[in-house]
C-alpha positions in Angstrom: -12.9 -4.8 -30.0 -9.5 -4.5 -31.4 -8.7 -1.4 -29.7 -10.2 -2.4 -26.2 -7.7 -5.3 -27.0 -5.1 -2.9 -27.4 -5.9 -1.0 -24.1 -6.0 -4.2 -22.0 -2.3 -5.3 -23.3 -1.1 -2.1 -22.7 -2.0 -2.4 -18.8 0.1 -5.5 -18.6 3.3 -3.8 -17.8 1.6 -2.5 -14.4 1.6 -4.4 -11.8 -1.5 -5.2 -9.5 -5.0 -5.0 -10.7 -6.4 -2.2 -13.2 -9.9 -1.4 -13.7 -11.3 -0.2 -17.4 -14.4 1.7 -17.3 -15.7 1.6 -20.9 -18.7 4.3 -22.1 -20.9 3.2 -24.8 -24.4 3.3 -26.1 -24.2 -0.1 -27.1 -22.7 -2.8 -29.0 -23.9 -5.3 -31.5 -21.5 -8.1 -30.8 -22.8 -11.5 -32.1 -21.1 -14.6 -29.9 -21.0 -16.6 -33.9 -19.4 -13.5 -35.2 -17.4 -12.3 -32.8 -14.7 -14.2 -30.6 -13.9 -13.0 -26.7 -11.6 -16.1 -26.1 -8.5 -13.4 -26.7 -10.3 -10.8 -24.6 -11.1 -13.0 -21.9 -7.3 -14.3 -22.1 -5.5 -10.5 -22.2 -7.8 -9.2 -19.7 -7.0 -12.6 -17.3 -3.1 -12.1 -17.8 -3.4 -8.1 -17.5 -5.5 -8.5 -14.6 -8.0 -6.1 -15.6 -11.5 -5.6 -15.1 -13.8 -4.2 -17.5 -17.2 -2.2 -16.4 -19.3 -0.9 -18.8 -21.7 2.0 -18.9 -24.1 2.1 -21.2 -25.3 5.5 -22.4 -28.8 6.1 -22.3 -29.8 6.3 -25.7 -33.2 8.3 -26.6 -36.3 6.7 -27.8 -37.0 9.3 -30.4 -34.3 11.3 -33.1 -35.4 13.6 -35.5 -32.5 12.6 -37.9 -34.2 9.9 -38.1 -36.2 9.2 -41.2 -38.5 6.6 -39.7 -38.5 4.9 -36.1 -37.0 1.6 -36.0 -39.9 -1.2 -36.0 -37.6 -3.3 -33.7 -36.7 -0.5 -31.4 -36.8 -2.7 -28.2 -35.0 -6.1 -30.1 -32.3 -3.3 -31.1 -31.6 -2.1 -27.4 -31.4 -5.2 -26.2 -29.3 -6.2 -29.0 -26.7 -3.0 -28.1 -27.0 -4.3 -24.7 -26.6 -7.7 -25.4 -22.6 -7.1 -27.3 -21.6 -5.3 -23.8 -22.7 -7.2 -21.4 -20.3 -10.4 -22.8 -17.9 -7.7 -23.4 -18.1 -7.1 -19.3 -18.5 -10.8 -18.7 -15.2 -11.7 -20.6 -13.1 -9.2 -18.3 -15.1 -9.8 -14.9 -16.9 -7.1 -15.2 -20.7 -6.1 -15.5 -23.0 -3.6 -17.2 -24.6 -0.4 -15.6 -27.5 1.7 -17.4 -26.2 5.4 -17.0 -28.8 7.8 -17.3 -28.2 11.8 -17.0 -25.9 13.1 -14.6 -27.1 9.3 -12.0 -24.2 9.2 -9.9 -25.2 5.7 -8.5 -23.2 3.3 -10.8 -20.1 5.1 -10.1 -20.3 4.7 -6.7 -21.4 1.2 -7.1 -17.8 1.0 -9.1 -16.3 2.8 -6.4 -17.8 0.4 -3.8 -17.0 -2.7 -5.9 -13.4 -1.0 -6.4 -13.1 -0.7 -2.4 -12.0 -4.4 -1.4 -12.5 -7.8 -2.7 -12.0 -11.7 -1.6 -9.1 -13.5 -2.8 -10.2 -17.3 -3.3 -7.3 -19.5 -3.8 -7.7 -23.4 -4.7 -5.6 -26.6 -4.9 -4.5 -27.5 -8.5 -4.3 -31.3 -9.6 -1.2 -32.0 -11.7 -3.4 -32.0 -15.0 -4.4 -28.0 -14.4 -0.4 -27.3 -15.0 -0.5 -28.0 -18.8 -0.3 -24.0 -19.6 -4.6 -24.1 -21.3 -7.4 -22.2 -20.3 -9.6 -24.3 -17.9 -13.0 -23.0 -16.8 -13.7 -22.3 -13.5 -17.0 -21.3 -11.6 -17.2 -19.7 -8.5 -20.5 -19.4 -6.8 -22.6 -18.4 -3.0 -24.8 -19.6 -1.2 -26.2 -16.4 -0.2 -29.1 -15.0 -2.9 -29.1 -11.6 -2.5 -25.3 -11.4 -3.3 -23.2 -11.2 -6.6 -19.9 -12.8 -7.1 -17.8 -11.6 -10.1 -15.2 -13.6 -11.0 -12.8 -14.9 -14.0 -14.4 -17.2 -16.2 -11.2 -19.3 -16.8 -7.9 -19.8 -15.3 -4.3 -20.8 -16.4 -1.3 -22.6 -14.7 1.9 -22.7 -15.9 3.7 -26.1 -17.2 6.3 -25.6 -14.8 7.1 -23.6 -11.8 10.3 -22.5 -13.3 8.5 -20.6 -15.6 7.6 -17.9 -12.7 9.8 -15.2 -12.3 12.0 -15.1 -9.6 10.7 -13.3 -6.5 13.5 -10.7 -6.6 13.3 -10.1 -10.0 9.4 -9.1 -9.7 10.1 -6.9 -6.7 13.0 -5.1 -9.2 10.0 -4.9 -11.5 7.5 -3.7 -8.9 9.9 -1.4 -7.8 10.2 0.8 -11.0 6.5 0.8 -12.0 5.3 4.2 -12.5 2.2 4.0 -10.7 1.0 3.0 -7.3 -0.3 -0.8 -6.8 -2.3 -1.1 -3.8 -3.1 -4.9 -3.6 -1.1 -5.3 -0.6 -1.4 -2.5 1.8 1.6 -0.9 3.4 3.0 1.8 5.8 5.7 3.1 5.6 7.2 5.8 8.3 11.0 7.9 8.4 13.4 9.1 10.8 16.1 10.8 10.5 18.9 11.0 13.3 22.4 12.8 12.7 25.6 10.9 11.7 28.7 11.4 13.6 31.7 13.1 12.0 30.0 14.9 9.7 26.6 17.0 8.1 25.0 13.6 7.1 21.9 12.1 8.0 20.7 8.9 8.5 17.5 8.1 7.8 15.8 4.8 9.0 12.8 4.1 7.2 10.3 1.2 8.5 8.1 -0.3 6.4 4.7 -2.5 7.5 3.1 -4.8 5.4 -0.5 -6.3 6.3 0.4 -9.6 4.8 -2.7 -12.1 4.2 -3.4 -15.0 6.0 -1.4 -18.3 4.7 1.4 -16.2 3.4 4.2 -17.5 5.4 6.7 -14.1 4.5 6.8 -11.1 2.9 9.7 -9.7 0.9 9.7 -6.3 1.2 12.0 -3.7 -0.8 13.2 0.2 -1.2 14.6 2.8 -3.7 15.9 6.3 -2.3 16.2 8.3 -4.7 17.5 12.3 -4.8 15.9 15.6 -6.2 18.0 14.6 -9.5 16.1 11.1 -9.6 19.0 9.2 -8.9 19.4 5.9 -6.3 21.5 7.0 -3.4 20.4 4.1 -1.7 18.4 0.6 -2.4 17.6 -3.0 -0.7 15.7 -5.9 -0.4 14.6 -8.8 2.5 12.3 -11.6 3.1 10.6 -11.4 6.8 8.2 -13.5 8.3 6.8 -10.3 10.9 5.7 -8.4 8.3 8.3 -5.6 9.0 11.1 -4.5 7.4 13.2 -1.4 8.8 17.0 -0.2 7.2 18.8 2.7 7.3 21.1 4.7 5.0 23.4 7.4 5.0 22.6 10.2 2.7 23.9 14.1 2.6 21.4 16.8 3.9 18.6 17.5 1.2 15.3 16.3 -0.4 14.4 12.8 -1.7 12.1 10.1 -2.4 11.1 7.1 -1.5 9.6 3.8 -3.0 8.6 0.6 -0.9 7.5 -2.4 -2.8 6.2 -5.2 -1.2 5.1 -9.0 -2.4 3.4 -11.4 0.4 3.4 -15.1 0.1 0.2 -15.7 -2.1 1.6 -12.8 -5.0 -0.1 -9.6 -3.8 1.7 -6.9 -4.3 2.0 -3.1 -2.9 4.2 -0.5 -3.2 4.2 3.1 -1.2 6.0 6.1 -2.4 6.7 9.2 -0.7 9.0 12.1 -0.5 10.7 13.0 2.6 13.7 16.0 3.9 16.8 14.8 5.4 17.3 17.0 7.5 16.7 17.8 11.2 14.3 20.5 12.3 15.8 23.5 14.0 15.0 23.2 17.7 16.1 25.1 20.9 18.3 21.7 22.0 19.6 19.8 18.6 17.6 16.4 18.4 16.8 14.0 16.5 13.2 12.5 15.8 11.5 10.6 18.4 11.2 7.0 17.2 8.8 4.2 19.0 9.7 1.0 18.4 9.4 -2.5 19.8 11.3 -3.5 23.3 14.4 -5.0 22.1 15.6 -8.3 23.3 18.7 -8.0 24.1 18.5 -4.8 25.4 21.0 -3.9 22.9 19.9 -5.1 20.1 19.0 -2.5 16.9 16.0 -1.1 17.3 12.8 -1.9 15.1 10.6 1.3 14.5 7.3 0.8 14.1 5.4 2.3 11.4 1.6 2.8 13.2 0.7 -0.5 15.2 2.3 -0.9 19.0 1.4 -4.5 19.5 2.4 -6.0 23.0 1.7 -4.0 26.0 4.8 -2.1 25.8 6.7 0.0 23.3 10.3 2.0 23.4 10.5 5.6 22.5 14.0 6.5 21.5 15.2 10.3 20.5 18.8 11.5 20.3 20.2 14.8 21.9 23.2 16.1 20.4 26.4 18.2 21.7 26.2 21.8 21.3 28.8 23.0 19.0 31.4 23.5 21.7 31.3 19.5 21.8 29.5 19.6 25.2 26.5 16.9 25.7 23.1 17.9 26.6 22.6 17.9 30.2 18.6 18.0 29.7 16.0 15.7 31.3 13.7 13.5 28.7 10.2 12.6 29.8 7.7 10.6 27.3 4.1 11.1 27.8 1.0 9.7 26.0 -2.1 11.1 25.3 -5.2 11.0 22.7 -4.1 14.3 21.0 -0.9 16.3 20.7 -2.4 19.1 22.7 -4.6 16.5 25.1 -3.7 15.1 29.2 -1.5 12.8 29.4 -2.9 9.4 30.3 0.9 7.5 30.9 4.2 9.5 31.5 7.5 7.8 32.0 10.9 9.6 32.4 14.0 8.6 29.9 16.7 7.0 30.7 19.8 9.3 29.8 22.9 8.1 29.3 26.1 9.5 27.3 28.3 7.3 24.9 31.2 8.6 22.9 31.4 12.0 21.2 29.3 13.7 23.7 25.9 12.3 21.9 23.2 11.4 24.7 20.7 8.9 24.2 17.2 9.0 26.3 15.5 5.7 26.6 11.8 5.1 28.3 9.5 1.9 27.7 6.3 2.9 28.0 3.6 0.5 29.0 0.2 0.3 26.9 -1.7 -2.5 28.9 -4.0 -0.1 30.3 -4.4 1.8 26.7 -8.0 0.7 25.2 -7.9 0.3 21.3 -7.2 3.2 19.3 -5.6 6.2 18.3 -3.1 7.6 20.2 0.3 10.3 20.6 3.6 10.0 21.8 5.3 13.6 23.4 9.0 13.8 24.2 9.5 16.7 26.2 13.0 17.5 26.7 13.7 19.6 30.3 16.3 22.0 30.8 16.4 23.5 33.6 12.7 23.1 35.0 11.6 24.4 31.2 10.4 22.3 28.4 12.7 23.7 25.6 11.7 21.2 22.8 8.5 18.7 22.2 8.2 15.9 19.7 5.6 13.7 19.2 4.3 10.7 17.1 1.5 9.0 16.4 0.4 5.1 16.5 -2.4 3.2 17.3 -3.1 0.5 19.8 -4.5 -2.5 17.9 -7.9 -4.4 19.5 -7.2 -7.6 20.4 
């Protein structure tokens, strides 16, 4: 007990929820003997879950010198010490027997999403004790696992900052998935220089009843140092910034923490660079119509919501200084390689330094829900000389 103790605290420094899977052929555990109030407590505060598999344990032994008269009270009994074991850390008990893959993929099921309940305190819950709390369905044939006590803080004050617990979120080592993100790159070339930019966007799906969700980022190079870093609250869901970084290999982390404390965090490498093409260009970005028309652009990561959406690529001078005269046409399709069902020709129009900037707001009302890819072909004289794509989806309504 002491060093499943010790396992649970050691969790606590990760954020988001952990799940313990603990094998055993049983445990004699007596309630009078043994305490779970610190268990129940550590595994609570850790947020940790404890399952339990109990070996299957044979009903015969030859190094045995006689059978056990109580051989059923004494399986039960092993059985027994587990199961409040699992019940003090929201868990629950599975029989293993042989090579039965069934209660790991009931783990792996129960593992695969979950409710979140929340409740209205009265003023004498906030006195920092454990109260007991029940949660329980109407439905028979279903299970509800839950913890068997909560605890509020005295005062609010005693919370953490939110910026200091996406700092914190932001340097865990491993990946906390309670609140799902995307997260997408581009890069585009900076003037007067080898530099890149690269504009990351990030999406949060944010739960219903949290009013905003401040969302973070860490860029950091092949020598694990920050190049570049942020933060922001937004009310959308989306969060998209830019930085300026020199030509090379790096890696990113998004963290994320919505209104009701769920947290998620993305990390990813990516190249700064742009790919050798036959016409220099930069990546083809889709992002929502801006309003003004000049406002900066918000990529989207996966989800075109509206009925319309803006692709946006670059074409750079040729190393003379002379700008692209190339046509840009944007199609759509349900594969890279498929028909196009919309195509709308780019705008093209030339701003300072000979860079050129195609434009085309494609319309998705006649899109069903789904999957879908973006092409921008670039034309030079009558022949495609470069294609990039990206994909999104169309959301159902």
């Amino acid at each position: 007990m002491a060093a499943l103790r010790r396992v649970v605290d050691s969790l606590r420094e990760f954020e988001g929820p952990k799940t313990v899977v603990l094998l055993s052929e049983g445990l004699v555990a007596e309630p009078q003997y043994i305490d779970f109030t610190d268990l129940t407590a550590a595994a609570r505060d850790a947020r940790v879950t404890v399952y339990v598999l109990q070996l299957d344990v044979p009903l015969a032994d030859a190094a045995e010198a006689r059978p056990s008269p109580t051989r059923s009270y004494d399986r039960q009994l092993r059985a027994d010490g587990l199961a409040r074991v699992a019940g003090a850390a929201r868990g629950t008990v599975f029989q293993l027997v042989g090579s039965d893959p069934g209660p790991f993929n009931r783990i792996a099921m129960e593992l695969s999403g979950y409710y979140l309940v929340a409740f209205e305190a009265r003023d004498s819950d906030r006195d920092g004790r454990d109260h007991r709390i029940r949660v329980a369905l109407k439905r028979k044939a279903a299970a509800v696992r839950t913890r068997p006590t909560f605890r509020i803080a005295r005062s609010p004050s005693a919370a953490r900052p939110v910026e200091d617990q996406l700092v914190a979120l932001l340097r865990t080592s491993t990946p906390v998935t309670e609140l799902p993100l995307r997260v997408a790159t581009f890069m585009l070339r900076e003037p007067g220089g080898d530099n890149v930019r690269a504009i990351v966007s990030a999406e949060a799906d944010a739960a219903r009843g949290a009013s905003s969700v401040n969302l973070g980022f860490v860029v950091r190079d092949e020598h694990d140092v920050i190049v570049a870093s942020g933060a922001e609250p937004t009310t959308t869901g989306g969060f998209a910034f830019s930085a300026v970084v020199a030509p090379g290999d790096y890696k990113l982390t998004v963290g994320g923490i919505d209104g009701l404390g769920r947290r998620g965090t993305v990390e990813r490498p990516f190249a700064a660079r742009l790919t050798p093409r036959a016409v220099s260009v930069s990546d083809l970005i889709l992002a929502r119509v801006p309003q003004p028309a000049n406002a900066p652009l918000h990529p989207i990561v996966d989800r075109a919501t509206g009925d319309r959406v803006l692709a946006y690529i670059e074409l750079y001078p040729s190393d003379d200084g002379t700008s692209q005269q190339a046509a840009v046409k944007v199609e759509v399709a349900r594969t890279a390689e498929g028909p196009a069902l919309v195509t709308v020709p780019a705008t093209i129009r030339t701003v300072e330094g000979g860079l050129t900037i195609a434009r085309a707001i494609v319309p998705l009302r006649d899109l069903a829900p789904g999957r879908y890819v973006a092409r921008a072909a670039v034309v030079e004289n009558g022949k495609t000389v470069s294609t990039l794509t990206r994909g999104f989806s169309v959301p159902g309504p």
